[in-house]
C-alpha positions in Angstrom: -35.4 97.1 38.9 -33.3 95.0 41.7 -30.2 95.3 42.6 -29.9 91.7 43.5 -30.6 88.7 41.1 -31.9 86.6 44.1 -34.9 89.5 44.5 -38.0 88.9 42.0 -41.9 90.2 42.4 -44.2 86.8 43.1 -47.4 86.1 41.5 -49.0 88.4 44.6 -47.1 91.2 43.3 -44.8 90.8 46.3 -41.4 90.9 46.8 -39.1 87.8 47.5 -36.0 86.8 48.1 -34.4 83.6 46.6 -37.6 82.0 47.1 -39.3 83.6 49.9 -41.9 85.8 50.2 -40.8 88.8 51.9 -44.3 89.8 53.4 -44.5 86.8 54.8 -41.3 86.8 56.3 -42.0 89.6 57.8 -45.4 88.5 59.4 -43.5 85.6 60.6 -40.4 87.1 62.3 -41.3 90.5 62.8 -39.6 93.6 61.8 -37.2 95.1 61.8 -35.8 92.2 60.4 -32.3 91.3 58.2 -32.9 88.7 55.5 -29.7 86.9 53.6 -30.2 84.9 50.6 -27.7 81.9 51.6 -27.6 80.2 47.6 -25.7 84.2 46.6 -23.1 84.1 49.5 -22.0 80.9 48.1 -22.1 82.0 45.0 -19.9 85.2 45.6 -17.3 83.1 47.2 -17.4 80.8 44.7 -16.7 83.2 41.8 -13.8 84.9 43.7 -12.1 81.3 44.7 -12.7 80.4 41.1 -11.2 83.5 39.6 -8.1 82.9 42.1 -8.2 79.3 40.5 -7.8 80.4 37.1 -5.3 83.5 37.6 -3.1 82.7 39.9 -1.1 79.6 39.2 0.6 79.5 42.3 -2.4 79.5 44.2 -4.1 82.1 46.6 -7.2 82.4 49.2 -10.5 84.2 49.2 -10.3 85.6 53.2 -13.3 87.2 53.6 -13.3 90.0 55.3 -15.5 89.0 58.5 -16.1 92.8 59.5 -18.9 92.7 56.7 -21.4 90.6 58.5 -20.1 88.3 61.5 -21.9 85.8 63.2 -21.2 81.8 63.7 -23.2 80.9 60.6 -21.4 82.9 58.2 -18.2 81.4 59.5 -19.9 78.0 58.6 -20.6 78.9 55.5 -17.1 80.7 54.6 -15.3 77.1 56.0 -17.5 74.8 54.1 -16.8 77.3 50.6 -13.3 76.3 51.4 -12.0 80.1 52.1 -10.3 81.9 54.7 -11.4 85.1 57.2 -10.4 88.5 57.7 -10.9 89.4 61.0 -10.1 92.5 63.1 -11.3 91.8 66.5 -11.2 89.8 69.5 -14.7 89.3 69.3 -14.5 88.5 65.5 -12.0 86.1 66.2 -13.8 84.3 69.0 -17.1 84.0 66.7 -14.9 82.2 64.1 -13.4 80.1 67.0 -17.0 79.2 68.3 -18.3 78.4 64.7 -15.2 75.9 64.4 -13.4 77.7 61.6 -10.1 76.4 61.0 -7.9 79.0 62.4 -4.8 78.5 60.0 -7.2 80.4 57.5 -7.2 83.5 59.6 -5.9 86.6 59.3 -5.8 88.5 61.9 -5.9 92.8 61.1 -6.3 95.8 63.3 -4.1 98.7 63.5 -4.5 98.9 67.7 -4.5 95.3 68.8 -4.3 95.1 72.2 -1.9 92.7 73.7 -4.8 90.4 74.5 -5.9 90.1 71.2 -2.4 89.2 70.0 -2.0 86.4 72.9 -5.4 85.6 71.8 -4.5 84.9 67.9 -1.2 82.9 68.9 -3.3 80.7 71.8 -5.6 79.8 68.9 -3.1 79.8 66.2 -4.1 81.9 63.0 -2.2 81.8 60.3 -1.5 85.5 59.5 -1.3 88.3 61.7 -1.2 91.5 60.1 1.3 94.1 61.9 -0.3 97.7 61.4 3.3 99.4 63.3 6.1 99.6 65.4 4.8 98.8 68.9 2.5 95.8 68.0 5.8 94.1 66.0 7.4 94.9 69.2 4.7 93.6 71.6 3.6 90.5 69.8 7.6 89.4 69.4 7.3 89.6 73.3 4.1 88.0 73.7 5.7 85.3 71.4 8.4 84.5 73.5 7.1 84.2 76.4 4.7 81.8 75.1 7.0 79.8 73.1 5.3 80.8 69.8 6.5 81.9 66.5 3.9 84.3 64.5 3.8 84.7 61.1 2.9 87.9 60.0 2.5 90.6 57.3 3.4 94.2 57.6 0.4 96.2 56.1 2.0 98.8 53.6 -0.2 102.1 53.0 0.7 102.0 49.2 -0.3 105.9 48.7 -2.8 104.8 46.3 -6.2 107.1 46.3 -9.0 105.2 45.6 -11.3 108.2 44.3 -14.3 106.5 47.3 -15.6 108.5 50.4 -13.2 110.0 52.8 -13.7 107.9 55.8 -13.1 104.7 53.5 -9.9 105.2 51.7 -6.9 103.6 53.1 -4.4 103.3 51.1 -3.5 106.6 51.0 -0.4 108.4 52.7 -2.1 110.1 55.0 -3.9 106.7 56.7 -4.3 105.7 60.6 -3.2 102.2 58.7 -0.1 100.4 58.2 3.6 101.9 57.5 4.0 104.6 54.7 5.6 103.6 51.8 6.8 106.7 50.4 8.8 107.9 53.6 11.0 104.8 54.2 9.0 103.8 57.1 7.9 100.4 55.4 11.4 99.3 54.6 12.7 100.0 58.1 9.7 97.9 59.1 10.9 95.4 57.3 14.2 95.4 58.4 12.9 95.6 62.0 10.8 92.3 61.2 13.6 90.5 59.6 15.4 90.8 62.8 12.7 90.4 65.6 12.4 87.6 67.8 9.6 84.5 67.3 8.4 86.4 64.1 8.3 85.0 60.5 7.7 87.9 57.8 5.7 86.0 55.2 4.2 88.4 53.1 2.5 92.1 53.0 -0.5 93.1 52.9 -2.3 96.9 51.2 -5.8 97.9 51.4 -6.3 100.9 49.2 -10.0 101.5 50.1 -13.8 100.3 49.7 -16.7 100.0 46.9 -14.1 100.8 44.6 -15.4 100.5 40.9 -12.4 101.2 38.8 -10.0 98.3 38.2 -7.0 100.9 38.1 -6.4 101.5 41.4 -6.2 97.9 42.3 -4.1 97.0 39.5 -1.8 100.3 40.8 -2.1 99.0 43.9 -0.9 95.2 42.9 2.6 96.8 40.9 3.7 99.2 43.4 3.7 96.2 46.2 5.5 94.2 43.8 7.9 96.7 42.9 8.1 97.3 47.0 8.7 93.1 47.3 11.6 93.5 44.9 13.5 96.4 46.6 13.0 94.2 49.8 14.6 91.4 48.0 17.4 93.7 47.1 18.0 95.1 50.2 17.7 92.5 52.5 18.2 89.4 50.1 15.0 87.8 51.3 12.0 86.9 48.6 8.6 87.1 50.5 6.1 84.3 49.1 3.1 86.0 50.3 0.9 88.9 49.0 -2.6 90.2 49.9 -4.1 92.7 48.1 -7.1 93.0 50.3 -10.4 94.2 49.3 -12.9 96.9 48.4 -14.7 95.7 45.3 -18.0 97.9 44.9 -21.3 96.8 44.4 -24.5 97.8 43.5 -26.8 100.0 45.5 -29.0 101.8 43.4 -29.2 101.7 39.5 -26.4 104.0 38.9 -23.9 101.4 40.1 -22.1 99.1 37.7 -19.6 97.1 39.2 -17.6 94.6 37.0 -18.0 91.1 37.7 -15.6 89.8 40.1 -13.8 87.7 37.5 -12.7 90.8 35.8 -11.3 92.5 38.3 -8.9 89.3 39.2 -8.2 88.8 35.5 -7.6 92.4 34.6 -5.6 92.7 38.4 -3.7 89.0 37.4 -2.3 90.4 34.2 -1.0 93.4 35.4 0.6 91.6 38.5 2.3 88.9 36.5 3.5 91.5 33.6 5.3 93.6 36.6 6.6 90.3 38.2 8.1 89.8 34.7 9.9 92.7 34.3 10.8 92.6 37.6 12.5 89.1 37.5 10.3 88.4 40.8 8.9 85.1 41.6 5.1 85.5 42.1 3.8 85.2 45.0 1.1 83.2 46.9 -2.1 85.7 46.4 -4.9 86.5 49.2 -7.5 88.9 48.5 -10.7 89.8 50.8 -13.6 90.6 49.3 -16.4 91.2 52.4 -19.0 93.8 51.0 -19.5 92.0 47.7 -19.8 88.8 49.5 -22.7 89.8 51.8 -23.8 93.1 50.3 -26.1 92.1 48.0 -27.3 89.0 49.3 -29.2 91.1 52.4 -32.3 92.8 52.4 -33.4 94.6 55.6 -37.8 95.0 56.3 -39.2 97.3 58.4 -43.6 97.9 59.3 -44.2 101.3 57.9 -46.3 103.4 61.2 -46.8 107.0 60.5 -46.5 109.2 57.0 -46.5 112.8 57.6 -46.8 115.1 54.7 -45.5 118.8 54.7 -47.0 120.7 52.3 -44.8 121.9 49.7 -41.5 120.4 51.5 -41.7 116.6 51.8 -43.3 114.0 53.0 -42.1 111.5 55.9 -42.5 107.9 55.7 -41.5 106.6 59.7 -40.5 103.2 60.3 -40.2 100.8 63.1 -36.3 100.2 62.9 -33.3 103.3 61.9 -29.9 104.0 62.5 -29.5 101.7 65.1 -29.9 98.6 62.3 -28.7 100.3 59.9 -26.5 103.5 60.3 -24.4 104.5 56.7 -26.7 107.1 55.7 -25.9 109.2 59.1 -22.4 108.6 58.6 -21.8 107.9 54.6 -25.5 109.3 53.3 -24.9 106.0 51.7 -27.5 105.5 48.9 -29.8 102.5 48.7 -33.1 101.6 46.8 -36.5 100.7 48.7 -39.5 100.1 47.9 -43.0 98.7 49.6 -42.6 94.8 49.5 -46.5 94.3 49.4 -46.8 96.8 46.0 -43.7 95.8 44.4 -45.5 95.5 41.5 -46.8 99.0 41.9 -45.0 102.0 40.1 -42.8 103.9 42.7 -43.9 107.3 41.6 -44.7 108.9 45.1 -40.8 110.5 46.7 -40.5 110.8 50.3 -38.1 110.6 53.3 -37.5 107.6 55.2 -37.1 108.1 58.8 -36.0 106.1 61.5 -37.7 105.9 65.1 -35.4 107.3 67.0 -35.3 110.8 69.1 -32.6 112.1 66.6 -33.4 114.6 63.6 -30.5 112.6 61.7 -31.8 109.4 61.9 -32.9 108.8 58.6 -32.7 106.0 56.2 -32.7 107.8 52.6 -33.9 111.4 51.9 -36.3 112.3 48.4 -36.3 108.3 47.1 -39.1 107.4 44.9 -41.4 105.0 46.2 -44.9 103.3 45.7 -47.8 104.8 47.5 -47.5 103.6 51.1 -49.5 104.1 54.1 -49.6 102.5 57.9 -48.7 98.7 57.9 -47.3 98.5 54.9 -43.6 96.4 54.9 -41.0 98.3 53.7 -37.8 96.9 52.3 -34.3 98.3 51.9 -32.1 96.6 49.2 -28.3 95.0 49.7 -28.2 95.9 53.3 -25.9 92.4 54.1 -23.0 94.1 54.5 -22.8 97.1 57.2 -25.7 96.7 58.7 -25.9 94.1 61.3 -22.7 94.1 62.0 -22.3 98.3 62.5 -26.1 97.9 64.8 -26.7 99.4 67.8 -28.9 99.7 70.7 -29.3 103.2 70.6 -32.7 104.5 71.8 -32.1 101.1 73.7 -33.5 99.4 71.1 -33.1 95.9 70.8 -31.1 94.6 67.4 -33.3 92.5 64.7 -32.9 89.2 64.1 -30.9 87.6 61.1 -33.0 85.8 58.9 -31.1 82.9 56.3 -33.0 81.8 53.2 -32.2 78.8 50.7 -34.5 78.6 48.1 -38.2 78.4 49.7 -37.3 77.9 53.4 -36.5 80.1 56.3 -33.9 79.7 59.6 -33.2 82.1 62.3 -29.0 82.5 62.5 -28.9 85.7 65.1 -31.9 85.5 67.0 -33.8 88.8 67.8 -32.4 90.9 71.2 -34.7 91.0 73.6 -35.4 94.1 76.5 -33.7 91.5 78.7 -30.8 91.6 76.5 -30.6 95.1 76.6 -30.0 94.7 80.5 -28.4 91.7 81.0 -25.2 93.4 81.8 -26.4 96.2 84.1 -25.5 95.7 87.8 
């Protein structure tokens, strides 16, 4: 029935999460509301670190990939698991400085960093920055210099590697706003360009072919082709890069007819294939960083909202309005992403009614799933939306000028605020 092992129906026929009733979350903290289950975070990152363990003999790092969900307590948590962060942003960069996250486990991606944020990542020194083109190699060797700093970066390769997953997230493909193109020479001349560039150290590359990818192939395509690019840089430039990250994009499950492998798989299956090309090859294997972000966070979030007004249409559909939308959670506007929800007060109920879940907004698209089974449900009733932790909070809005939900942690049978609820004041705090 769940998506999630830490959600369960309780003896009142409710649903909870690790050990928390959600109904009474929700009474408590209001709603919207986004709930994590802290105990499965961990647990993601400790499979992947573990799977790194036992695959990679020369070591590697879990960095995950902070655009999922960011806010100071994840960082916490992500430091304390012993793993690194992905992050794209300024902003993303100063939360992880603010949380006290050791900054030689960042690395730092974007394909239009502005020169801040690249005087930014050297002032706080992260350990990989990840050039995305021409200019920003040129820029940051600048910045560099003038500082008296050397970076360390990786050039990210577009591997031309379709990922068979929505348009708008495949990246690994040719035609890709990121990285330099494999297949038209422009990622060698990068590398030669890097080689030669002032206050920069080429450590490594970096490919991201895409997201909620389910199929092993395209990341174990993904793993030779970079190998086989790390040898002809070897042969033409007689340098052996040590470093290789093979991003992210590992699926997970939304609805019932998702069935991701476990994350152990994937590294095994993605391991063997690596180490057989870097056989053939003659080619020293290299230090390994991948970063996982969705299936870190997906799962683990739930997202409750007060049910207000049901309108049925006769022989069309009926609508079941809630008190939060696109603004808290926007894929289905721009993905029709596909979740499971149900009424967290009758989870114990059969879901044999189907309606259409509609946001509050003034905005015929904002919707949250169209003609989704569901128990009976009428005013007052809390409605829950399943493995919302990743994309959610962190894509929110204020659109409508509504204020964003809070972020809700639990462990076991206890409850803590880590993003406190917006309030109106919020919403004009900068206004002059």
């Amino acid at each position: 029935m769940f998506v999630s092992d830490c959600l369960n129906v309780n003896d009142k026929g409710h649903l909870s999460i690790g050990g928390c009733d959600t109904v009474e979350l929700a009474h408590t903290y209001g709603t919207p509301l986004y709930v994590m289950d802290e105990p499965s975070i961990r647990q993601a990152l400790r499979e992947y670190k573990r799977s790194i363990d036992e695959n990679y003999e020369n070591g590697g790092m879990v960095a995950y990939a902070s655009k999922a969900c960011s806010f100071k307590e994840m960082y916490r948590i992500v430091a304390q698991e012993g793993c690194g962060a992905d992050v794209v942003s300024g902003g993303e960069l100063y939360t992880a400085g603010q949380a006290g996250f050791p900054m030689e486990r960042v690395y730092f991606h974007g394909n239009n960093k502005t020169n801040g944020d690249l005087r930014m990542a050297l002032e706080y020194g992260v350990g990989r920055i990840v050039v995305d083109n021409l200019y920003e190699l040129e820029q940051l060797s600048n910045i560099a210099r003038e500082m008296g700093k050397t970076a360390a970066v990786y050039l990210r390769i577009t591997p031309g590697i379709d990922a068979h997953t929505h348009s708008f997230i495949r990246t690994g493909q040719i035609d890709s706003k990121f990285g330099f193109t494999l297949q038209t020479g422009d990622a060698m001349a990068a590398v030669k360009k890097a080689v030669k560039a002032d206050n920069i150290t080429l450590r490594g590359l970096h490919c991201h072919i895409g997201s909620q990818i389910f199929d092993e192939q395209p990341f174990i395509h993904a793993a030779e082709v970079m190998l086989t690019f790390m040898d002809e840089i070897r042969q033409e430039t007689g340098i052996t890069l040590p470093e290789l990250n093979l991003g992210g994009g590992f699926g997970i499950r939304y609805t019932a007819s998702d069935h991701p492998k476990a994350y152990g798989d994937y590294m095994r299956l993605v391991a063997g294939a690596a180490k057989k090309k870097a056989e053939e090859l003659d080619f020293p294997f290299p230090y390994i960083v991948i970063e996982p972000g969705r299936s870190v966070v997906g799962t683990a979030g739930i997202t409750l909202y007060t049910v207000g007004g049901v309108k049925e249409i006769p022989d069309v559909r009926t609508y079941v309005s809630v008190d939060g939308g696109m603004p808290d959670n926007p894929r289905y506007i721009l993905y029709q992403s596909a979740y499971t929800a149900l009424i967290a007060n009758k989870a114990d109920q059969p879901a044999d009614q189907v309606v259409t879940i509609a946001g509050r907004c003034c905005e015929s698209g904002d919707l949250l799933q169209e003609d989704t089974p569901l128990q009976f449900c009428e005013p007052g009733d809390i409605l829950a939306v399943l493995a919302t932790g990743a994309y959610n909070y962190s894509m929110s809005s204020n659109y409508n000028r509504l204020p964003r939900p809070a972020v809700v942690m639990v462990k076991g049978d206890t409850s803590r605020v880590v993003v406190k609820a917006e309030t109106f004041a919020d919403l004009t705090r900068n206004d002059v």
